[in-house]
C-alpha positions in Angstrom: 15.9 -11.1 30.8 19.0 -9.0 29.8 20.6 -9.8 32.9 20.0 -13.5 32.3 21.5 -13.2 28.7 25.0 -11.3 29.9 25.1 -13.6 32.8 24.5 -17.2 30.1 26.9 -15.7 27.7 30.1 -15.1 29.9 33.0 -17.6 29.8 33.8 -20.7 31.5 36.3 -19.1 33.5 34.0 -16.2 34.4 31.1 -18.2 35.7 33.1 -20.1 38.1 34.4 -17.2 39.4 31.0 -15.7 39.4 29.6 -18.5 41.4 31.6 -17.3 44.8 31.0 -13.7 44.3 28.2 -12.3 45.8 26.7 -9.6 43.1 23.9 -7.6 43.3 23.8 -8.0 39.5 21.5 -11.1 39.7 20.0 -10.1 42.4 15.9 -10.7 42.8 15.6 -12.3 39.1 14.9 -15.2 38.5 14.9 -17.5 34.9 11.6 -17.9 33.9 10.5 -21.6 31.6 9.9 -20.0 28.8 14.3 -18.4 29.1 15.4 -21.7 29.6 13.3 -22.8 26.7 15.3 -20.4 24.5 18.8 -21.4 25.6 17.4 -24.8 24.7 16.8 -23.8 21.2 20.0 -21.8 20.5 21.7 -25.1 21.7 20.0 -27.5 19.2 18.5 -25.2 16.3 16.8 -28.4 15.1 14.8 -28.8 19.0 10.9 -28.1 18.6 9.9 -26.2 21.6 7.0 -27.7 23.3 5.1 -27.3 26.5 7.6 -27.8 29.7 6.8 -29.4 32.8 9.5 -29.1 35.9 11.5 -32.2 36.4 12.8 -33.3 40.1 15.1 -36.1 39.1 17.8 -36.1 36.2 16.8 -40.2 35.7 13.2 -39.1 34.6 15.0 -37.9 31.2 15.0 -41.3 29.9 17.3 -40.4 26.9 21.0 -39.2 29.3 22.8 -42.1 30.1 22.8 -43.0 34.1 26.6 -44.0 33.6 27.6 -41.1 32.5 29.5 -39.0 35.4 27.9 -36.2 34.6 24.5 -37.9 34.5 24.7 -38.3 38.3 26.3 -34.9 38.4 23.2 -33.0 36.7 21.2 -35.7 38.4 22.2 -34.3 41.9 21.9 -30.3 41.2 18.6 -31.2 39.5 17.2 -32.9 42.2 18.8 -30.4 45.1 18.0 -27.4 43.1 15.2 -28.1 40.2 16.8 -26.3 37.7 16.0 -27.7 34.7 12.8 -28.3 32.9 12.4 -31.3 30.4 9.4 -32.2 27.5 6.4 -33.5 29.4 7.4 -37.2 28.1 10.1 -36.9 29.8 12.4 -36.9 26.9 14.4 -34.1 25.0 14.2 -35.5 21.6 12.4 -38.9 20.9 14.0 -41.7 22.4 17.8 -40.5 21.4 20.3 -39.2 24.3 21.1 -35.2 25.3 23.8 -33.5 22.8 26.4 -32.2 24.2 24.7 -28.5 23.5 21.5 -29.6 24.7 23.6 -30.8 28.0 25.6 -27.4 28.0 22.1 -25.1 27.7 20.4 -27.4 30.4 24.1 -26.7 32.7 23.9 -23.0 31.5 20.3 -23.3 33.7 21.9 -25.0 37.0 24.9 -22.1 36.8 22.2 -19.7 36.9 20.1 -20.9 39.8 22.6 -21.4 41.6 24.2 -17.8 41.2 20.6 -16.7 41.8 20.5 -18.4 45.0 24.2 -17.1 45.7 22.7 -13.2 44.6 19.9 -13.6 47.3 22.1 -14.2 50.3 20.8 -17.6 50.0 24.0 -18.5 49.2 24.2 -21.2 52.3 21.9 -23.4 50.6 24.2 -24.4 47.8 27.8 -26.2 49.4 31.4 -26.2 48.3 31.1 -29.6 46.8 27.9 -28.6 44.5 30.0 -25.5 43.2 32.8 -28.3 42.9 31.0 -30.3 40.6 29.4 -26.7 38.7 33.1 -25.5 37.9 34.3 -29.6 36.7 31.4 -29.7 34.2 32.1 -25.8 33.1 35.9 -27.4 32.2 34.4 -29.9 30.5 31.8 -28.6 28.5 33.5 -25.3 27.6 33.2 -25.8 24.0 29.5 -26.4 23.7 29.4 -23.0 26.2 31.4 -21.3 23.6 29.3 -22.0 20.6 26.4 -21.3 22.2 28.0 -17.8 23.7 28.4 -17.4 19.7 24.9 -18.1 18.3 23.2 -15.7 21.1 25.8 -13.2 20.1 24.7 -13.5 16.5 21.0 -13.5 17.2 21.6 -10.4 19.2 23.6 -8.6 16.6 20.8 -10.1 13.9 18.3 -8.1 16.5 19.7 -5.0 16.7 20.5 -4.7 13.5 16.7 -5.4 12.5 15.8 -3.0 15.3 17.9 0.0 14.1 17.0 -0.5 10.3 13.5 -1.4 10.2 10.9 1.0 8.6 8.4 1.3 11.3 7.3 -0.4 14.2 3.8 -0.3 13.0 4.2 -0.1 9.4 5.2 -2.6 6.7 6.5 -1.0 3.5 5.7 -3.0 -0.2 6.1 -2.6 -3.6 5.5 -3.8 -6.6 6.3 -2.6 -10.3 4.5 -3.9 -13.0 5.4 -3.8 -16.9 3.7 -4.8 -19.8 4.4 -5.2 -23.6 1.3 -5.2 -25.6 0.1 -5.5 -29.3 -2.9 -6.2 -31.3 -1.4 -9.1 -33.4 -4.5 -9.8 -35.5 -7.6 -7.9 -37.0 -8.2 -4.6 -39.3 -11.5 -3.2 -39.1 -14.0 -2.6 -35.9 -17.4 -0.8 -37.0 -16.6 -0.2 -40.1 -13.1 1.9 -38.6 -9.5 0.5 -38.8 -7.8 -0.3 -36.0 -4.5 1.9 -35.7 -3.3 1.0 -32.6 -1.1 -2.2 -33.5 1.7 -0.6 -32.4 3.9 -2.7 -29.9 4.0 -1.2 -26.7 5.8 -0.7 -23.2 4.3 0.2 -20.1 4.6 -0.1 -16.6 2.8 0.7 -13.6 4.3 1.2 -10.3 3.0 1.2 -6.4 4.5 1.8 -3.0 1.9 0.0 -0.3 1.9 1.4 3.6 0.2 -1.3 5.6 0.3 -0.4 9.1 -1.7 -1.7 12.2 -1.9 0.2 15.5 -3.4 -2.6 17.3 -2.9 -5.9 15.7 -6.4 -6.1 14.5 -6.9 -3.0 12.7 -5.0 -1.9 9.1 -4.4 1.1 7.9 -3.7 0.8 4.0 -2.0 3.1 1.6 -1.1 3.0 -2.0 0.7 5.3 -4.1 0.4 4.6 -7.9 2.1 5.3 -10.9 0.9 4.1 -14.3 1.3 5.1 -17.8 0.4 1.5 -19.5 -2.8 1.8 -22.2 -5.3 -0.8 -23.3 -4.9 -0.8 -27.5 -7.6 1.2 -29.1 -9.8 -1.5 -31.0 -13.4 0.5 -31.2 -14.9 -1.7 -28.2 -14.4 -1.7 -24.2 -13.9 -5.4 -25.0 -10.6 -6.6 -24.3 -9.0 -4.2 -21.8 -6.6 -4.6 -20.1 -7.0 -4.8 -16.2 -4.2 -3.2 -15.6 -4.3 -0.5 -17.7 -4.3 3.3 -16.5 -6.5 6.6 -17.4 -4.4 8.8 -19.3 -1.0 7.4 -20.2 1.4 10.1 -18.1 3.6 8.8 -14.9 2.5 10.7 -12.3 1.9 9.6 -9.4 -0.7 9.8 -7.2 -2.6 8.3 -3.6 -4.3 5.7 -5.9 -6.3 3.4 -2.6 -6.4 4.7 0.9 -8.9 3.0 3.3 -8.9 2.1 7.3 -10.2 -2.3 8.3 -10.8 -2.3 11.7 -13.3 -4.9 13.8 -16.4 -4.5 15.3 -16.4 -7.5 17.9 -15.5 -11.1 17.1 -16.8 -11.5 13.7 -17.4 -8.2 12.3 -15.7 -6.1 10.0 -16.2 -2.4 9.4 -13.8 -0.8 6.8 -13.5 3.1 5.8 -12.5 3.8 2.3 -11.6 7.0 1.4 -10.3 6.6 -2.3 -10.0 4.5 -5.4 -11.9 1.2 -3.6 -12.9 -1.5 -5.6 -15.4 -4.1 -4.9 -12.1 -6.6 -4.0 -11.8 -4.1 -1.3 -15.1 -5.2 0.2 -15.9 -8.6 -0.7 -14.4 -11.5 -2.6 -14.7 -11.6 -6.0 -14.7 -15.6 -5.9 -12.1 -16.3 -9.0 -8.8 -17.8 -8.9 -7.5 -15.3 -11.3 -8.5 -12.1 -9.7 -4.6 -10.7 -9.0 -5.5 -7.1 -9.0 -3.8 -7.0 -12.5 -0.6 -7.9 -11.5 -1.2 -11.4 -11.2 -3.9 -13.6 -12.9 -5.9 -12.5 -15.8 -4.8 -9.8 -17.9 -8.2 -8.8 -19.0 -10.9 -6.5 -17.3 -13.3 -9.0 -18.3 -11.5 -11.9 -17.0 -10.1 -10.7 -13.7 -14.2 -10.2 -12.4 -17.4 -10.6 -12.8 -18.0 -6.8 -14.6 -20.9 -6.5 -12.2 -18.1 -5.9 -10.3 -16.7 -2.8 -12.0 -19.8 -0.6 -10.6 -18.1 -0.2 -7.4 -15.6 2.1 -7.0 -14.7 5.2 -5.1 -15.0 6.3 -1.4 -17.6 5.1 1.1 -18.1 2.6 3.5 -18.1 -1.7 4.0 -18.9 -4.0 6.9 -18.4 -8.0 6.8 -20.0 -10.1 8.9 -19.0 -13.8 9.4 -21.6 -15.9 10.6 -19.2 -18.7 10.6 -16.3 -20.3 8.2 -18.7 -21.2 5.6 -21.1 -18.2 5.4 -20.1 -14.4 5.1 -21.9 -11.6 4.6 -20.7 -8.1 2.7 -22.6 -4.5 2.5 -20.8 -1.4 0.8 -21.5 1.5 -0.3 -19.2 3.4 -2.8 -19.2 6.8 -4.5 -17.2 7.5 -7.3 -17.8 11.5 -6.7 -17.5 11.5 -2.9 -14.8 14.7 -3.3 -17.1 16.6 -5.5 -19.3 19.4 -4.0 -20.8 20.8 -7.9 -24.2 19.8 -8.1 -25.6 16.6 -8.7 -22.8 15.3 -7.3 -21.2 14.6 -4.1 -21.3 11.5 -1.8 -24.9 10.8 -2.4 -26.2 12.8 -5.3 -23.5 11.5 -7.4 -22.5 8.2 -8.8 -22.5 5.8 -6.6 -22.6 1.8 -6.3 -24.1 -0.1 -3.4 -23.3 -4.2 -3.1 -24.6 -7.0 -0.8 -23.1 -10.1 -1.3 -23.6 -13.5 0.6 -20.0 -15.4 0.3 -20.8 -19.6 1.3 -18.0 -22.3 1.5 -19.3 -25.0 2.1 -15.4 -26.6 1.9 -12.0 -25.6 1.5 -12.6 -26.0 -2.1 -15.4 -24.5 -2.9 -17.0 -21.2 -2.5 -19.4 -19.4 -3.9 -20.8 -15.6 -4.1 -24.5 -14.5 -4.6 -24.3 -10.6 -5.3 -26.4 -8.1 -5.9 -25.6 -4.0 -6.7 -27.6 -1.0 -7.4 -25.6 1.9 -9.0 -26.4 5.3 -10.4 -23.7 6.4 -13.7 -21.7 3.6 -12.9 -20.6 1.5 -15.9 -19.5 -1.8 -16.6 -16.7 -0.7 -18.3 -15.9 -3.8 -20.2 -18.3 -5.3 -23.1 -19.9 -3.7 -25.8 -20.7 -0.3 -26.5 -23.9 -0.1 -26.0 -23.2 -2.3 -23.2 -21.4 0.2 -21.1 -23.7 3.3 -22.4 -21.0 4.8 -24.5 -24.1 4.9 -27.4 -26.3 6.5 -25.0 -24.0 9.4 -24.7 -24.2 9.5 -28.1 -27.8 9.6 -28.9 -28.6 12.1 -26.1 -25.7 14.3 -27.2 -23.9 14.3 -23.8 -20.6 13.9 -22.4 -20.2 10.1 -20.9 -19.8 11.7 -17.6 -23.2 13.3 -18.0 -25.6 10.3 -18.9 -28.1 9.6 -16.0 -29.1 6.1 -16.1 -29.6 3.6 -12.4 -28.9 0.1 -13.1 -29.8 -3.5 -10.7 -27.3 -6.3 -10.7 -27.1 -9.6 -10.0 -24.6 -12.3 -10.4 -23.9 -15.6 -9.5 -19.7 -16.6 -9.0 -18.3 -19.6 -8.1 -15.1 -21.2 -7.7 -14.6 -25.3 -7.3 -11.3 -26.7 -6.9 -11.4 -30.4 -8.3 -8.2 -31.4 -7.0 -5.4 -29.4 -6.0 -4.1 -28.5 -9.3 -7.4 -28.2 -10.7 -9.8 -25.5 -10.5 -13.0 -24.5 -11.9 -15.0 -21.6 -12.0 -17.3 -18.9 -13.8 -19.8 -16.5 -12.8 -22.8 -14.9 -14.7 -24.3 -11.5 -14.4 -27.6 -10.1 -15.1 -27.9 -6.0 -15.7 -30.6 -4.0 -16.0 -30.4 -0.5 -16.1 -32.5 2.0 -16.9 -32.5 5.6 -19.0 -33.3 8.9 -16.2 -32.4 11.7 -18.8 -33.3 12.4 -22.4 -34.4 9.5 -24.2 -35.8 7.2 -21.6 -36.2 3.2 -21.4 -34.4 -0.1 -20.0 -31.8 -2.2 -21.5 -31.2 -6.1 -20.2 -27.5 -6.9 -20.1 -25.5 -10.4 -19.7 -22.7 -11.7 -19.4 -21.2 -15.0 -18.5 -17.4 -17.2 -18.2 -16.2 -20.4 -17.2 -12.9 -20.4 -15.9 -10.3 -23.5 -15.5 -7.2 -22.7 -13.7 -4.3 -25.2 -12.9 -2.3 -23.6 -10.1 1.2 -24.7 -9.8 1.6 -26.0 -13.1 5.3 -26.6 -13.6 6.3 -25.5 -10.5 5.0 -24.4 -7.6 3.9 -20.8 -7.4 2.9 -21.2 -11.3 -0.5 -20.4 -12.5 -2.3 -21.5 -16.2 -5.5 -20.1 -16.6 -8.0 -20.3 -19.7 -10.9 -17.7 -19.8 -14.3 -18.7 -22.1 -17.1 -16.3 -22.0 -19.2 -13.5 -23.0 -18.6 -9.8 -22.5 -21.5 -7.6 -21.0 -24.3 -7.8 -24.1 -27.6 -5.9 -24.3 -29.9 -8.5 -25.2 -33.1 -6.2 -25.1 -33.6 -2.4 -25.5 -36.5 0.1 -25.4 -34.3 2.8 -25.8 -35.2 4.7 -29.1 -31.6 4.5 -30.9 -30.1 2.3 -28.6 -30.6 -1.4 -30.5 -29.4 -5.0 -28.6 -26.7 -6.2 -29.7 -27.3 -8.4 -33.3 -24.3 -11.2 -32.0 -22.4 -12.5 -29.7 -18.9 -11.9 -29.3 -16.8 -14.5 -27.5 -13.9 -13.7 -25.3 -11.3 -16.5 -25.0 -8.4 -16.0 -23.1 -5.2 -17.8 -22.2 -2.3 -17.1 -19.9 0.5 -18.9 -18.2 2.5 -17.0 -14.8 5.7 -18.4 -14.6 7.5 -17.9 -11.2 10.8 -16.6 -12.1 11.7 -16.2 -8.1 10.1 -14.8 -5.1 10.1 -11.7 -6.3 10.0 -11.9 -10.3 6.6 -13.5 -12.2 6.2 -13.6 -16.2 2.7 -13.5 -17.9 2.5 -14.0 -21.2 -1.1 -14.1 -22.4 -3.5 -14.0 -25.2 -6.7 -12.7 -25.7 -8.8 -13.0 -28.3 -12.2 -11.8 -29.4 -14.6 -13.5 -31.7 -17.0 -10.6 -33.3 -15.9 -7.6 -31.9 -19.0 -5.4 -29.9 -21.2 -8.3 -30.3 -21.2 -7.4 -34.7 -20.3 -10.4 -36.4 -19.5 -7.8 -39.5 -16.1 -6.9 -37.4 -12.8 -8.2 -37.7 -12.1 -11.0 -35.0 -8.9 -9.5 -32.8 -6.2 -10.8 -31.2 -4.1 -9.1 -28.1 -0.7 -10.1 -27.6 0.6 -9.2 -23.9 3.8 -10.1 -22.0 3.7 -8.8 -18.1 6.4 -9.0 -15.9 5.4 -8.2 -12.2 8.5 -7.4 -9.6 7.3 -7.2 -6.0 9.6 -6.7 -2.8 
């Protein structure tokens, strides 16, 4: 292929003088469809490459003019040598004539059989007259030979340049840097304690993403993370911020590592060693789950909070019984690392999901999940909703609570036209006491969702959020009540595509009776998040 490149790129000049040497350069190669093909392309960027079929006569290209001289010229060395292939209609482009590049590539391909032939001390099949005519149409057309010398030399420059600067051959380097300004704009008082933190504030949260594949199938994924942004303290879990990190500092750290890799046609086995979330094994079936840096800004509205029981290090398979029906197992242990007792891989927290993803369309598809956990949280809702009161009554650190919960939820996502979509999910806890003061607690929660991708422009996403943060709505536990209200969680945000690489968010969220206590101060949460990916 080299060879054939150096040989199609010389001069005019060059190649006639070529044509009566007899080189060893060319010898025993030979220019395959799919090389002619490209010449064909570099000649005519706007050509469509289709599947060829070999040609015997220049007349069965019913776009070249048969008056042309050189028609009858190509028509000869096409039907002496069969040198050129042509679309299986027999046409180069629709019912139009050969361009003069398209004539030059297709002349390009008759200089180089006939050198071949030449090469292969075959040179006696191809007479004076034949290379007569070769050198006449290489006068003529020198031009179009001349451009097109110029566009492979650019593409070959574009190559190696690519070649000698790329990252890897196996990996693909990302990143992404996301900042947020945040404020509590409205609201004084949360259980009978002011709020302090309406301070306005500026936080980012940066990642460096490895994706590599060694085989084309499998992926290797790594993230380094960064992120000092804070959910504002209001009393409640409710109203987090997705996006938010653990402690407020900047250092960085391997935040997800895990290895995708099939198991046979339609399943999917995937290894995850750290920070996995339940996105990591299944879908979470709603338009606005970005990961935080696109889509909701909320905890509560990027996912059903079911959801937020899985996390950690474990293992996932996915098995596609077809396009419309999928089916997801993981396991996931949020103290996989730790060897003290009663933790560990197994001993430990841990969350294990099944969920049966069906589409019966393109537009809609829906999840049925279900997860057993052990000290995992929902982390968003009320207080008593995530057991933050149970550490209290029983005197023990959050981290030490024992308590096995049994989910199931229902998500679903149904695009009404293309700029419409709707959606929602509900979730059903139960989870049940294992140390100190024992009993069961029942927990909901429920959303709609109505999205209205490419609003403005396309890339854009609106989104308004409607539901119900995690509630205990029955409790046996001495000193652990239900909740006396309901809180509602509205939310509103609109992601404006700056460019490729730059999105704006500005949102709202705001929360009708905070922890489910209509004595509370209703609050409102101002954010503005700018996401920059490349």
């Amino acid at each position: 292929m080299q060879k054939f490149w150096k040989y199609l790129l010389v001069s005019p000049a060059v190649c006639g003088v070529m044509l009566f040497v007899n080189t060893a350069t060319f010898a025993g190669e030979t220019s395959s469809m799919s090389e002619i093909n490209q010449v064909q392309v570099l000649a005519n960027p706007d050509t469509k490459v289709e599947t060829k079929a070999q040609v015997t006569s220049v007349s069965q290209f019913s776009d070249v003019q048969p008056t042309d001289w050189a028609f009858q010229a190509l028509q000869s060395l096409v039907e002496r040598y069969g040198c050129i292939a042509g679309y299986p209609n027999s046409t180069y482009r629709g019912n139009r004539a050969l361009t003069r590049y398209e004539f030059a590539a297709g002349l390009n391909a008759c200089l180089d059989r006939v050198n071949e032939l030449i090469a292969t001390a075959t040179g006696d099949l191809v007479n004076k007259q034949d290379l007569a005519t070769l050198q006449k149409l290489q006068e003529d057309f020198s031009a179009e030979l001349a451009t097109l010398r110029g566009r492979v030399d650019a593409v070959e420059a574009r190559t190696a340049e690519l070649e000698a600067n790329q990252f890897s051959t196996t990996t693909k380097l990302q990143a992404e840097v996301v900042a947020v300004a945040s404020d509590v704009l409205s609201g004084n008082t949360v259980n009978g304690a002011e709020i302090t933190d309406k301070n306005t504030t500026l936080g980012l949260r940066a990642r460096i993403q490895f994706v590599t594949s060694f085989t084309g199938k499998d992926t290797l994924f790594t993230r380094i993370q960064a992120d000092n942004i804070l959910s504002p303290n209001i009393g409640t879990p409710e109203g987090n911020l997705f996006f938010a990190g653990e402690d407020g500092t900047t250092n960085a750290f391997i935040d997800a590592l895990y290895y995708k890799f099939p198991l046979g046609e339609k399943t999917e086995v995937t290894a995850l060693v750290n920070a996995a979330a339940a996105d990591d094994i299944t879908s979470t079936v709603n338009l606005f789950d970005g990961d935080g840096s696109f889509g909701a800004l909320s905890t509560f509205g990027t996912r059903n909070p079911i959801y937020n029981q899985i996390n950690g290090a474990g293992l996932a398979v996915t098995h596609e019984f077809s396009d419309q029906l999928a089916l997801s197992l993981g396991y996931l242990s949020g103290t996989a690392n730790d060897p003290t007792p009663n933790n560990g891989l197994f001993n430990g927290s841990y969350g294990a999901l099944a969920q049966l993803t069906v589409k019966p369309s393109d537009r809609i598809s829906i999840g049925l999940t279900y997860i057993n956990s052990y000290n995992q949280p929902l982390l968003t809702g009320s207080n008593a909703a995530t057991f933050q009161d149970i550490a209290a009554i029983q005197g023990l650190p959050e981290d030490q609570v024992g308590f096995s919960s049994n989910s199931y939820g229902v998500e679903a996502s149904i695009g009404i036209t293309d700029n419409i979509v709707l959606g929602g999910w509900a979730g059903y806890t139960n989870s049940q006491s294992l140390r100190g003061t024992r009993g069961d607690v029942d927990i909901w929660n429920y959303a709609v969702t109505l999205g209205f991708p490419d609003l403005g422009k396309k890339g854009n996403l609106a989104g308004i959020i409607a539901g119900v943060e995690p509630k205990v709505t029955s409790s046996n536990i001495a000193g652990l009540d239900s909740d006396p209200d309901t809180s509602y969680h509205l939310e509103a945000f609109y992601q404006y595509k700056l460019s490729d690489n730059i999105t704006i968010t500005p949102g709202v969220i705001w929360l009708t009776s905070p922890d489910h206590n209509d004595a509370n101060d209703d609050v409102v949460i101002g954010a503005l998040r700018t996401t920059f990916s490349f």
